[in-house]
N, C-alpha and C positions, 0 to 999 in steps of 0.2 A: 589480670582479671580474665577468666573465663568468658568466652563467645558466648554465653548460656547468658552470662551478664551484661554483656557488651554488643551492640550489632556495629560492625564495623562496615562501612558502606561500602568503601572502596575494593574488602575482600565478595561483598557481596553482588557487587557489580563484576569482577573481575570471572566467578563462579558464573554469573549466565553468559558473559561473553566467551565464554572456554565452552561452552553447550553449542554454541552458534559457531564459532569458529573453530574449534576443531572436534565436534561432537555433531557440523554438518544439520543442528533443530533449527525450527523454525525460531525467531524470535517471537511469536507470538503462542511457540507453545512451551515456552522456556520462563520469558519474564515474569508472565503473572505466580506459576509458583516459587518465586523465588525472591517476591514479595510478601509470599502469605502470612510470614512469621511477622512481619514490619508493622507496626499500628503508628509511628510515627511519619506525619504525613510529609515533615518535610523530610527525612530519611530515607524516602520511598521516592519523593521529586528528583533525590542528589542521583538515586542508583539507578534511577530510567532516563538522568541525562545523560552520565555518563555512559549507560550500555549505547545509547542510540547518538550521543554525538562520538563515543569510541567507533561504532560500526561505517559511523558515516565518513569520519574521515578515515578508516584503516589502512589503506591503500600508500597515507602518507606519512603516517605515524610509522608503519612498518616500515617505512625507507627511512626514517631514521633512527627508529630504533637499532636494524639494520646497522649503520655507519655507527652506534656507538658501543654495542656491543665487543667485545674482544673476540668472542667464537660463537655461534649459535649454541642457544638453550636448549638443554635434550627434550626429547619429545613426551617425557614424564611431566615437564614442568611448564606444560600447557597454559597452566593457571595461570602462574608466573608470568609468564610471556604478557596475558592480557591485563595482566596487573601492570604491569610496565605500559604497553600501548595505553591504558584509560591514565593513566600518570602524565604521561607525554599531553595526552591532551588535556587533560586541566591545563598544563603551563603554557600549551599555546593557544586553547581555545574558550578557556574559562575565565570568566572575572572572579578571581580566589587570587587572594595572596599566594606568593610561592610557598615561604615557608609552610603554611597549612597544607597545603598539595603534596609537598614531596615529606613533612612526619608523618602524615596520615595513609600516606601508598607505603611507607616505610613501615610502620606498623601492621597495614594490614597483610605484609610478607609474615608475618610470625601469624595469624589466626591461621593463614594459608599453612600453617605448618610446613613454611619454609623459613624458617628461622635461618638461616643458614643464608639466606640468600638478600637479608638485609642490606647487607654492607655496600652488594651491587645494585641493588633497587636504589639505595641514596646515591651510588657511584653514575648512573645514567641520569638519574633526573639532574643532578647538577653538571654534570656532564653538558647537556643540552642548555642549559641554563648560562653557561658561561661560551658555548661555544654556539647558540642560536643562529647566529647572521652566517656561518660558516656553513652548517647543517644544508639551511635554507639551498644557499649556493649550489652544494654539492649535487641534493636531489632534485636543482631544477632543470635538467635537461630532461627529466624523466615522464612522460606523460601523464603514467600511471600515477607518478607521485603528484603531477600538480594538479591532476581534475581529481583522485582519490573515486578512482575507480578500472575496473580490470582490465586490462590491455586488450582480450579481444569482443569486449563490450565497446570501448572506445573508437575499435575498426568499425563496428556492424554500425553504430551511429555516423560515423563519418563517410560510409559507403552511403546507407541509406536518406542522412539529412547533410549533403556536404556542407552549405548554406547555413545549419544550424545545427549543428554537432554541439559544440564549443557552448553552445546557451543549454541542450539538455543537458549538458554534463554541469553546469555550474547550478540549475534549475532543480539536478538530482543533492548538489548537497544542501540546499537550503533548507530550511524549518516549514513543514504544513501549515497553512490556516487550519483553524477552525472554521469550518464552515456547515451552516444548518440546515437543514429543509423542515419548514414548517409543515404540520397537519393541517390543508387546507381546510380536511372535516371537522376543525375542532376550533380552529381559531384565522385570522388573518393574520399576513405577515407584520402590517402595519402596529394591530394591537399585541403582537409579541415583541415587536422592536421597543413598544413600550412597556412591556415587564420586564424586559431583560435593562431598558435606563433604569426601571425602580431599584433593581438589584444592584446600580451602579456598575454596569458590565457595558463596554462599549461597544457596539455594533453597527453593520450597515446592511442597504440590502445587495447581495450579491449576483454581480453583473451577469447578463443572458439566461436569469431565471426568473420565476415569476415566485418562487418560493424560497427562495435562497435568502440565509446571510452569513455574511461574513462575522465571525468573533474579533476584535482590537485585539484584544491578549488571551489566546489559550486559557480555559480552568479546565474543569474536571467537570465531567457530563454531572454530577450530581448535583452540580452547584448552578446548573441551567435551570431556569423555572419552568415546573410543568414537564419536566423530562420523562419518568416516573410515570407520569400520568398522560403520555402517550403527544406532547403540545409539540413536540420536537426530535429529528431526527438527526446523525451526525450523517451526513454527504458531502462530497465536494461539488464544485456544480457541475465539473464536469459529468459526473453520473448521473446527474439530475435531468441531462438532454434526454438521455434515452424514453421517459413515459412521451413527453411530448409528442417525440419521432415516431410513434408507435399510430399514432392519428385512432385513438381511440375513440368507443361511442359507445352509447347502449345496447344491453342486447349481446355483446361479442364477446365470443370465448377467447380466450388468452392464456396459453403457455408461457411462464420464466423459464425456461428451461437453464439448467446449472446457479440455481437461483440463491445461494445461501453469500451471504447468512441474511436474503430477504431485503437489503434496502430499496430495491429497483421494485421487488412484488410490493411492497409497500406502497411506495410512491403512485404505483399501476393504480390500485385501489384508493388512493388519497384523489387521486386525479379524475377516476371514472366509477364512482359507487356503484351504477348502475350495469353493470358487465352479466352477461348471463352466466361467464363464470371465471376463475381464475386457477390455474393448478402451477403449483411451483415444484418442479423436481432436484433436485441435488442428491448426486450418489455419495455425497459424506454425510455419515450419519451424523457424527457429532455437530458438524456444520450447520447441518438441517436441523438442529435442534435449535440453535442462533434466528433460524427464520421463522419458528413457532414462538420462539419469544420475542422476537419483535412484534411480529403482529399482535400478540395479546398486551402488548404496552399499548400499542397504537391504536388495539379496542378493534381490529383485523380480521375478517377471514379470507380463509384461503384451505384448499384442498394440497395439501402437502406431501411429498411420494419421495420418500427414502426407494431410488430406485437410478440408472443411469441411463440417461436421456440418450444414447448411442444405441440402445436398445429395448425401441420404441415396444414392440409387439409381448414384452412383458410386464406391461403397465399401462399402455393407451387405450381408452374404452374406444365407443367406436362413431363419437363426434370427431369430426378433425378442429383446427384450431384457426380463428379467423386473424390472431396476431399471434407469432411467437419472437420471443427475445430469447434470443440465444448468447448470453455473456460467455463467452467459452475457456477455458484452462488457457492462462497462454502464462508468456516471459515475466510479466507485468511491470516491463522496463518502464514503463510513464508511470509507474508510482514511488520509484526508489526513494524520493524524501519520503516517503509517511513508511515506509519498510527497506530501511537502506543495509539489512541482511541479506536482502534479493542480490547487491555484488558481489557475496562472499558465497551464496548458496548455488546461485544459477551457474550453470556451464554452459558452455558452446553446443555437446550434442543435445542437452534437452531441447535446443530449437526443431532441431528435424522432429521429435515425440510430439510436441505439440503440435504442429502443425500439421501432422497425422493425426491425431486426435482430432484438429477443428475438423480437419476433412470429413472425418468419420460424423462427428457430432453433425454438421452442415447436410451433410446427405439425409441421416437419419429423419433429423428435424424438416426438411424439404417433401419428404414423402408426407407428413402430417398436416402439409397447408392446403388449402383448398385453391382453385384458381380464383383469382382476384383478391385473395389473401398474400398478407404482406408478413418476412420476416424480416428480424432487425437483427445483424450482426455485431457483437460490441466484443470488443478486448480492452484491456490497461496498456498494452502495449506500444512500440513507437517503432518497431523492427516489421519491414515492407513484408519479408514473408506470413508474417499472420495477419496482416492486413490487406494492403491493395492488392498485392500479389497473390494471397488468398484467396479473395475475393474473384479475381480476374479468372484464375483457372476454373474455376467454380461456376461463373457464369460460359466461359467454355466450352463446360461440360454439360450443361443444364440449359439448351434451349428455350426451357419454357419461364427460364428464370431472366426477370426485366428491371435493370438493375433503378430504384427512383432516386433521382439527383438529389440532393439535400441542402438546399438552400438557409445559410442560417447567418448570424452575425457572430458567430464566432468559429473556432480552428479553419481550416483551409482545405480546401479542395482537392483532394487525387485522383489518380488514373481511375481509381475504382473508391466511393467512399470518400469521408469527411475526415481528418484527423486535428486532435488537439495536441500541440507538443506541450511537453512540461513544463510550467509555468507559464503558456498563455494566458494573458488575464489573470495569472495567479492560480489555474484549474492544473488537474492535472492530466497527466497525458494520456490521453484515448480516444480510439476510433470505433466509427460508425460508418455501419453500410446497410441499405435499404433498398432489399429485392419484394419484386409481386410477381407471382405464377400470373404467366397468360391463361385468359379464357379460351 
């Protein structure tokens, strides 16, 4: 039967994980078109677990794929390769029958228009099948293989959290909550915990926020009540600190600076109506496009500037800004479960580019604050150099900058700034730091 006829998951999964891993995309600009032809919903569930628990454990898949191959696969048959890896994990990581796992990776070698290569598609899955407990053995001396993440990602964490390495890496292959932040202008969290029991969806409210909740079981935002209609947002909580730390009030202009795609400029506005003004910048346009549709779900304004916050004097009028958040470009190692292609995409030298970058953005943003105005530094990240070390030289450099301690009950204290590691409390990992220009 013809593809035209037939959507086979497994070839279909296999096609975006080949875009990620050796075509170097984002998975977030890869999956959704590679869904778009799929109108079956559970069809569409199968091929975005497998892309994303294929990517989450690659690291260990590929070490045994590795040991059961006879020679590596030519670099033509990319495909292949990831067909094999998402194969591998159904039989270690999925509740499927075997036989379903290894006809259906079998079969979708031939849509792959690699007919030819059946015979080894069935020869490795059972391969592994019969010789599991040995596999296992072989690549367990291997770090990479057992945390399922890249060797010198696993140094920078071990250097930077010696104490807790070992829990971000087990923290990065886990499954996301769901986690919400309510539109405090539209509804309380109290009376949204109770339309989401009417829907029969279980929830709670999520800890060191005042607008958080946690989802029981994952759905699909459409199936949230009032989503649509602006009653709710998806955040973790750890994002959710940042309006709070921002010590907002009436009357005060406020900068997002790098703000897309808008949940933080949202939340700013849920939090503080009364603001004399709000401007969010992001130099991605399509990005910025994500921050203008939120806000009109959520019934929002904001002054929005397709422009790059690095330089200011081609788009600042000539208020300065009494709060700025600066979320800056970084690693975004504290979110690798909710984006666990960030260990196949990120290298070792993009550290030093970003952290060029923040410096650059930091300076920029620093000239726009007034004395006795405050900025807030945030990253996703869990690597000291774009954080407290960041932060430290920064203040260094910038006398007039006075770094405010941040007292809070959740992540933990450093040299410079607050950090969340991944999976504290279930949030994900990121840091905060809270400078005022002296008067």
């Amino acid at each position: 039967m013809a593809e035209s006829e037939t959507i086979n998951t497994r070839a279909s999964a296999a096609r975006v994980l080949d875009q990620v891993v050796s075509g170097r995309r984002s998975l977030n600009d890869v999956l959704a078109p590679g869904l778009r032809n799929i109108a079956d919903g559970r069809k569409r569930a199968l091929i975005q677990e497998l892309v994303y628990g294929t990517l989450r454990w690659y690291y260990q898949l590929d070490a045994m794929l590795q040991c059961l191959l006879n020679k590596p696969l030519k670099k033509r048959d990319s495909d292949l390769r990831c067909l094999l890896l998402s194969g591998l994990y159904q039989l270690t990581r999925m509740a499927l029958p075997s036989h379903v796992a290894v006809n259906e990776t079998v079969q979708a070698a031939r849509i792959l228009d690699k007919s030819w290569a059946t015979g080894l598609v069935n020869a490795v899955l059972r391969g592994y099948q019969r010789n599991s407990v040995q596999l296992e053995a072989d690549i367990g001396d291997s770090l990479v293989a057992l945390y399922a993440h890249p060797g010198w990602l696993i140094e920078r964490f071990r250097h930077d959290w010696p104490d807790d390495w070992e829990a971000i890496l087990q923290a990065g292959n886990q499954r996301p909550p769901l986690s919400l932040r309510v539109n405090r202008r539209q509804i309380t969290r109290d009376d949204y915990l109770t339309l989401l029991q009417d829907e029969g969806i279980g929830a709670a409210p999520l800890a060191h926020t005042l607008d958080g909740i946690k989802v029981e079981v994952p759905v699909p935002v459409n199936a949230l009540p009032g989503f649509d209609e602006g009653l709710v947002s998806v955040q973790d909580a750890a994002a959710q600190q940042a309006a709070g730390l921002l010590e907002l009030a009436p009357g005060l202009h406020v900068l997002d600076a790098c703000a897309a795609p808008g949940g933080k400029t949202a939340h700013i506005l849920e939090t503080e109506p009364d603001l004399a003004s709000i401007t969010a910048v992001d130099v991605d346009e399509r990005r910025l496009r994500l921050v203008e549709d939120n806000l009109e779900r959520l019934g929002l304004t904001a002054r929005v500037l397709h422009a790059d916050a690095a330089e200011p004097d081609s788009w600042c009028d000539s208020h300065s800004y009494d709060r700025i958040l600066l979320d800056v470009p970084c690693s975004a190692t504290g979110v690798i479960r909710r984006h666990p292609d960030i260990k196949l995409l990120r290298r070792p030298a993009d550290i030093g580019s970003l952290v060029s970058r923040q410096a650059q953005l930091l300076s920029a943003m620093w000239s726009l604050l007034p004395a006795g105005g405050m900025l807030l530094y945030t990253t996703c990240s869990v690597l000291a150099d774009e954080n407290e070390r960041r932060i430290g030289v920064f203040l260094e450099d910038n006398p007039d900058a006075v770094e405010q301690e941040i007292s809070a009950s959740w992540g933990r204290p450093c040299a410079n700034g607050r950090q969340i590691l991944p999976g504290d409390d279930d949030m994900d990992g990121f840091y905060f730091a809270c400078m005022r220009k002296r008067f």
